[in-house]
C-alpha positions as CSV (number, residue, x, y, z in Angstrom):
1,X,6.8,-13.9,-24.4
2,X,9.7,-11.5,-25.1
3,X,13.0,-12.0,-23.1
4,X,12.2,-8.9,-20.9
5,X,8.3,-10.3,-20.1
6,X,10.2,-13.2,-19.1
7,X,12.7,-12.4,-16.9
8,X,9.8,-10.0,-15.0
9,X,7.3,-13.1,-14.5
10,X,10.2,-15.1,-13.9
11,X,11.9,-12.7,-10.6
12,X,8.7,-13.3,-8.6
13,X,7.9,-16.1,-9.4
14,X,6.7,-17.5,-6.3
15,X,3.6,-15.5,-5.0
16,X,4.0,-15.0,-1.1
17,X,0.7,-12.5,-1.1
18,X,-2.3,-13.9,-3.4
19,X,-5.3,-11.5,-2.6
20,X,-8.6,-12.5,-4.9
21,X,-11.9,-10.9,-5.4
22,X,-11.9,-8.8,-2.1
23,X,-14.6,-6.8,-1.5
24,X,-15.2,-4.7,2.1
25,X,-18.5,-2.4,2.4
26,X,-19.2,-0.4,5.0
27,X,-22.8,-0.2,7.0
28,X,-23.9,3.5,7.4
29,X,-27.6,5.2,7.7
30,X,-29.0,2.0,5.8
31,X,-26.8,1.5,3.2
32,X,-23.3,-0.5,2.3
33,X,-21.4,1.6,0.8
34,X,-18.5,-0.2,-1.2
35,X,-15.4,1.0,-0.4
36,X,-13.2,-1.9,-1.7
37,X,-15.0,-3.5,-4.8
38,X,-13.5,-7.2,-6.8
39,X,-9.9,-6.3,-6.0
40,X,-7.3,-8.6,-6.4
41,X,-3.7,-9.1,-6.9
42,X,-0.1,-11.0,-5.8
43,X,3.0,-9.9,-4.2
44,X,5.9,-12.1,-5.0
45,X,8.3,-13.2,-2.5
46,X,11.1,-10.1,-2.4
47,X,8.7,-7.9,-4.7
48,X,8.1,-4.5,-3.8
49,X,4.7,-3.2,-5.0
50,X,3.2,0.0,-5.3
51,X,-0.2,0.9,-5.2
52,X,-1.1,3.9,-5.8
53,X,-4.5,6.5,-6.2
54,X,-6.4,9.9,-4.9
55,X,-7.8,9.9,-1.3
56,X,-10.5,8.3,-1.5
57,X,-9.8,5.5,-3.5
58,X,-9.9,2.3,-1.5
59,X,-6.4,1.6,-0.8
60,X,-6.0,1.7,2.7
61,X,-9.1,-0.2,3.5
62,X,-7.6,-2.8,0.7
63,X,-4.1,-2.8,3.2
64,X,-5.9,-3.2,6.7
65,X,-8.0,-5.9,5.1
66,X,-5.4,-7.7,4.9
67,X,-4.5,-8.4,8.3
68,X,-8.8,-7.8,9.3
69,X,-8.0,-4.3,10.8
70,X,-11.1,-2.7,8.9
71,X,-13.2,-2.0,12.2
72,X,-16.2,-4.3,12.5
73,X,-19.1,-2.7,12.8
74,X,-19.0,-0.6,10.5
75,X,-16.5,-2.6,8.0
76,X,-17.1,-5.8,6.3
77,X,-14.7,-7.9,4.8
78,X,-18.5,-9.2,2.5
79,X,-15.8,-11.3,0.8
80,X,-12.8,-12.7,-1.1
81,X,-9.4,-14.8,-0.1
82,X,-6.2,-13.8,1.4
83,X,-3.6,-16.5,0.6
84,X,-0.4,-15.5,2.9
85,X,2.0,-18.7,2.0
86,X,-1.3,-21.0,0.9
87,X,-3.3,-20.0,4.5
88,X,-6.8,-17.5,3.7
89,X,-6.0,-14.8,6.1
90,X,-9.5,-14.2,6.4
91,X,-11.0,-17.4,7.7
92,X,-7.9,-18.0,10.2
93,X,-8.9,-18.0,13.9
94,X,-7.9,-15.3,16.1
95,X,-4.9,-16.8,17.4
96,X,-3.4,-17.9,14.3
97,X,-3.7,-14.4,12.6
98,X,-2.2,-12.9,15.9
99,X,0.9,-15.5,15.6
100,X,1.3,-13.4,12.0
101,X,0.8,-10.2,12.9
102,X,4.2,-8.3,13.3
103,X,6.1,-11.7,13.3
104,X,5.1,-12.4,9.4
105,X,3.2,-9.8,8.3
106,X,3.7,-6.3,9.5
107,X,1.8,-2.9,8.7
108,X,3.2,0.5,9.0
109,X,-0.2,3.1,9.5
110,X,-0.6,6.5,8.6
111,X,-1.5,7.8,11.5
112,X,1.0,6.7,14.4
113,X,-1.8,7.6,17.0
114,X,-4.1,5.0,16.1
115,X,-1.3,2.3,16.9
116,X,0.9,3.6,20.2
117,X,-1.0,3.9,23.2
118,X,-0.3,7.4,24.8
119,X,0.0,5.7,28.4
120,X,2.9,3.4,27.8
121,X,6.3,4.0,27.0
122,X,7.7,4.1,24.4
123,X,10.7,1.5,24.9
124,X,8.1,-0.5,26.1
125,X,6.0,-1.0,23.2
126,X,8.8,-1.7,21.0
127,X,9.9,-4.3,23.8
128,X,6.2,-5.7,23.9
129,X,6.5,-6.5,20.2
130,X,9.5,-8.5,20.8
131,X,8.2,-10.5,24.3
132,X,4.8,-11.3,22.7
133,X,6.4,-14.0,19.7
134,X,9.2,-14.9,22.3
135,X,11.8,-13.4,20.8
136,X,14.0,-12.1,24.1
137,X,13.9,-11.7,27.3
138,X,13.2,-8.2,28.9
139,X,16.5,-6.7,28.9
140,X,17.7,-8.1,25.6
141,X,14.1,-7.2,24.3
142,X,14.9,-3.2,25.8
143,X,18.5,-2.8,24.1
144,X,17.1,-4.1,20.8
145,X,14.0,-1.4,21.4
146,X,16.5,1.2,21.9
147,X,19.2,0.2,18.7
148,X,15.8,0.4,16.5
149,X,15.0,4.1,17.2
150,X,18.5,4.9,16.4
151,X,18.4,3.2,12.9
152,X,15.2,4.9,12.2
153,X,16.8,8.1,12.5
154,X,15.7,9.4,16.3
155,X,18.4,11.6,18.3
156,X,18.7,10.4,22.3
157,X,17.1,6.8,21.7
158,X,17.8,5.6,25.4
159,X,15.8,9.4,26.4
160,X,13.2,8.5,23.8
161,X,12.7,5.3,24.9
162,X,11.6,6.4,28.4
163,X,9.2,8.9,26.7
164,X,5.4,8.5,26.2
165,X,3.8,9.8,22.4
166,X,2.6,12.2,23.2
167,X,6.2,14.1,24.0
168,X,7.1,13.2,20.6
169,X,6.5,15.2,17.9
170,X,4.2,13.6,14.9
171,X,7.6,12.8,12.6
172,X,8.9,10.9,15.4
173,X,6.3,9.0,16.7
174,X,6.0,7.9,13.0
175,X,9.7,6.9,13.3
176,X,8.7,4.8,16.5
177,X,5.8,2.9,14.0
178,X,8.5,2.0,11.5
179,X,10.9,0.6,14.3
180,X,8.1,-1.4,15.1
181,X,7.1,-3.0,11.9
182,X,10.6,-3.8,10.9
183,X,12.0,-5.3,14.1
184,X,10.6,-8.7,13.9
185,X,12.3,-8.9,10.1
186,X,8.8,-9.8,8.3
187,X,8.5,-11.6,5.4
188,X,6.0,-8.8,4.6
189,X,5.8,-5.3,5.2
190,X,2.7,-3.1,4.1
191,X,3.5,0.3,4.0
192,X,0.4,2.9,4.3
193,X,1.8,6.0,3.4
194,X,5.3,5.4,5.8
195,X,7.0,8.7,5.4
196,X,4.0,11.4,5.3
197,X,5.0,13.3,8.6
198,X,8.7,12.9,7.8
199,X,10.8,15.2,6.3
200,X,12.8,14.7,3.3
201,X,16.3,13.3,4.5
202,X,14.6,11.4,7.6
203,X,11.8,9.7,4.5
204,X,15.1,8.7,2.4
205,X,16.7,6.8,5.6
206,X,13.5,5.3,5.9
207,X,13.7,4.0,2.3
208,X,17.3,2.4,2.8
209,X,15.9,0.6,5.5
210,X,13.1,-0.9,3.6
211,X,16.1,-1.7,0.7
212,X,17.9,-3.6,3.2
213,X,15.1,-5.5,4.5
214,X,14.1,-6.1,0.6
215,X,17.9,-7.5,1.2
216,X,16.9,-10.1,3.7
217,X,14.0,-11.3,0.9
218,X,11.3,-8.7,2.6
219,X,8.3,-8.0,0.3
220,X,6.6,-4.6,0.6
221,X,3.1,-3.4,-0.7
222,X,4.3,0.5,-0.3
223,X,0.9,2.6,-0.6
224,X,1.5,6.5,-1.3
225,X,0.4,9.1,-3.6
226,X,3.9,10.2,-4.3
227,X,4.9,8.6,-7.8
228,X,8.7,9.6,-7.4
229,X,8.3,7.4,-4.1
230,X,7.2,4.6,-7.0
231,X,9.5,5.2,-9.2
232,X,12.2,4.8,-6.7
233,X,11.0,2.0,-4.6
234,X,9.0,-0.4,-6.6
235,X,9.1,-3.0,-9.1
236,X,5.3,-3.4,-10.0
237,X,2.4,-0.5,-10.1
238,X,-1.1,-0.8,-9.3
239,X,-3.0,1.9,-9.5
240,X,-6.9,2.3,-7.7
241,X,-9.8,4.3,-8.0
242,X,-13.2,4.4,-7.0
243,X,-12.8,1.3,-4.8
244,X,-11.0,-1.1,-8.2
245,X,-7.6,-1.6,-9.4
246,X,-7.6,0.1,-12.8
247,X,-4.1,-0.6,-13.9
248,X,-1.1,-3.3,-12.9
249,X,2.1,-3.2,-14.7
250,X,6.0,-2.8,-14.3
251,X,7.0,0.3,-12.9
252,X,9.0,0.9,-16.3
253,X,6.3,0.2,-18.7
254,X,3.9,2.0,-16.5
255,X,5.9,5.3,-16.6
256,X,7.1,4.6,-20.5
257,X,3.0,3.9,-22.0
258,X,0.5,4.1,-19.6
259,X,-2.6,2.2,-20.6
260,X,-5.7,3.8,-18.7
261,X,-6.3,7.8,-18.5
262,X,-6.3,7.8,-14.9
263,X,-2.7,6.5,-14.8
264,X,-2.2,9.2,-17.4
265,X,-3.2,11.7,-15.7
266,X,-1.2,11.1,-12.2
267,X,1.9,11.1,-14.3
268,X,1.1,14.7,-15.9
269,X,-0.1,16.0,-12.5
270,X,3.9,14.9,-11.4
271,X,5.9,18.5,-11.2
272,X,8.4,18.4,-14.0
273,X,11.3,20.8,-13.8
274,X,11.6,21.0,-17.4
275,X,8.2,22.1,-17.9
276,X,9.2,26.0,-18.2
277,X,5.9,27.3,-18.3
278,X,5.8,26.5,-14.7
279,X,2.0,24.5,-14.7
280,X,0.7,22.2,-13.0
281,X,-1.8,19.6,-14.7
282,X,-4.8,18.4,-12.8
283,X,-7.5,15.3,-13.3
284,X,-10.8,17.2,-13.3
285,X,-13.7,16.4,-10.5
286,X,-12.5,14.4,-7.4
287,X,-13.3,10.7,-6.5
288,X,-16.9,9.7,-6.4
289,X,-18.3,8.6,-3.4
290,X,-19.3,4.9,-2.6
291,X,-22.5,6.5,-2.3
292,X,-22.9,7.7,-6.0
293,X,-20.2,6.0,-8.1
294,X,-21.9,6.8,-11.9
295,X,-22.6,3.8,-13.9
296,X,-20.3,2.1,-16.6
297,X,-16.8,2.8,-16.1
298,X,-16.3,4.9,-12.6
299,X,-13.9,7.3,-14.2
300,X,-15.8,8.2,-17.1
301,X,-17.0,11.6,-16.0
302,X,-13.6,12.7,-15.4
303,X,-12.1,11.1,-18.5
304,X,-10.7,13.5,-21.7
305,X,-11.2,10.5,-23.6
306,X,-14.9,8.5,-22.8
307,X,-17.2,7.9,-25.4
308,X,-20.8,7.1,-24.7
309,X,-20.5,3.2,-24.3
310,X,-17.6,4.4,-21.3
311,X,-21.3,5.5,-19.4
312,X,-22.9,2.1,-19.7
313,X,-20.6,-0.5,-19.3
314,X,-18.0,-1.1,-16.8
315,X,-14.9,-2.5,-18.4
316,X,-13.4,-5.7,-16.6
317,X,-9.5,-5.6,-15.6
318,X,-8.0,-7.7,-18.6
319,X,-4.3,-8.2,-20.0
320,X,-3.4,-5.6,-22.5
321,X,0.1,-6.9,-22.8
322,X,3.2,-9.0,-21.2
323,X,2.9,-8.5,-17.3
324,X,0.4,-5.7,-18.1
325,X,-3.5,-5.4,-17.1
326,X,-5.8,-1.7,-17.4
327,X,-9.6,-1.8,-17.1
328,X,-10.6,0.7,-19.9
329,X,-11.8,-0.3,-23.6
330,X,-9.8,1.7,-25.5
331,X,-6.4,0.6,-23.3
332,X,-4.9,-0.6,-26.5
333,X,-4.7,2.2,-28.6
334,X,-2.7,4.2,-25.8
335,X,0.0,1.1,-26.2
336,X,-0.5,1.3,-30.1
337,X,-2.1,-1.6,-30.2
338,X,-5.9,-0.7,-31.1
């Protein structure tokens, strides 16, 4: 092991996230369509890890698994283990997996609107979080409410507190969402795309908050599109498509020598400022459905680089290096190895 392999293994060392072989289908017209297909992966304690892909691609429904948000029917979590600090997240009983949600393990949605009611207050959802693990009492619970829409950035948080969603634009109510999930000070935080109605300066304050709870030995699984959001944030990469992880590495060595073409070809989509002739690469095609993925490996109809074997079989996730995994048979020779 060389002495930077080591050190990386070493830092997170201790897993507090252990997800294995997790696979969610959804039931539709007759048919379960795959959305989330043999995933798995860690997050060390104080580890921020990105995972990254196209619409489409499975890593939401991999996040709200998690905590078993996936709406049943139609979801299915068909199988797999959650390890949260040695317990399977997925077998607990509903009251155990309440006493984690928010207070251990928070989640941070896309879409405020599917997580604030739009006939309670505002100060008193925030308080609600804080009452239900018994936390405060109602007035400390309120002042607390109110000191945590000011850190996320919202103007007049005593008159936004008093306000219902729907007077708040979409950037704020996302705001509210993030007070939320960081109030209790989890030992987890999954982020699903935290700063996609935000704009640019309000999304950076929102980053030095998830720092500082990093601080207080806060893990994050930050899920995004945005690659600079990777590069800034995150110590680890995973990268999805078609319902798999097709690629887990350090954020350096991913951006240095990517080791599958689909990781190759989200970094040259990236705008560059140096790139004078002003254009923008693009993957061909789009994400399959679950209801046609093509057989052998999933990306192969897409891929610059697939050979006739690429159609037929479908290459397992396998180490390629130090700290390093890629799902593609020819992921050595893009690290000079093959």
């Amino acid at each position: 092991m060389t002495g930077q392999g080591k050190v990386f293994s070493q830092k997170f060392m201790d897993n507090l996230l252990e997800i294995t072989n997790l696979e969610v289908v959804f039931d539709t017209d007759g048919q379960s369509l795959a959305a989330v297909d043999g995933v798995s992966f860690s997050i060390g304690t104080n580890e921020v890890v990105g995972l990254v892909g196209e619409s489409g691609c499975g890593k939401s429904v991999t996040a709200m698994s998690i905590l078993r948000l996936v709406p049943e029917p139609p979801g299915r979590i068909l199988k797999g283990k959650a390890l949260f600090k040695g317990r399977d997240l997925l077998r607990l009983d509903h009251e155990a997996l309440r006493a984690i949600r928010g207070a251990q393990i928070s989640m941070i949605f896309q879409d405020p609107m599917t997580a604030l009611s739009p006939i309670i207050k505002i100060g008193r959802q925030l308080s609600e979080t804080l009452l239900i693990h018994g936390i405060s009492d109602k007035k400390q619970a309120w002042a607390q409410s109110v000191s945590w829409l000011k850190k996320v950035g919202i103007p007049e948080p005593e008159r936004i507190a008093s306000a219902y969603p729907f007077e708040l634009s979409g950037g704020m109510q996302q705001r509210v969402m993030i007070a939320m999930a960081l109030m209790l000070d989890p030992q987890l935080v999954i982020a699903d795309e935290p700063t996609t109605a935000l704009d640019v300066t309000v999304a950076a304050q929102i980053f030095d908050l998830l720092r500082a709870m990093r601080g207080r030995s806060t893990s994050v699984l930050l899920i995004t599109h945005d690659l600079g959001v990777i590069w800034e944030m995150c110590d680890r990469v995973m990268v999805m498509y078609a319902g798999k992880i097709v690629e887990q590495a350090p954020k350096d060595e991913l951006f240095k020598a990517p080791a599958h073409p689909y990781t190759i070809g989200l970094l040259q989509s990236m705008p560059r400022l140096a790139d004078r002739e002003g254009k923008l690469h693009s993957i061909k095609g789009q994400v399959p459905s679950p209801l046609n993925y093509p057989p052998g490996c999933r990306f192969h109809d897409r891929c610059p680089h697939a050979f006739e074997r690429c159609t037929i079989e479908q290459p397992p996730l396998k180490s390629v290096g130090q700290n390093r995994k890629a799902a593609c048979l020819i992921a050595e020779r893009f690290l000079g190895n093959g």
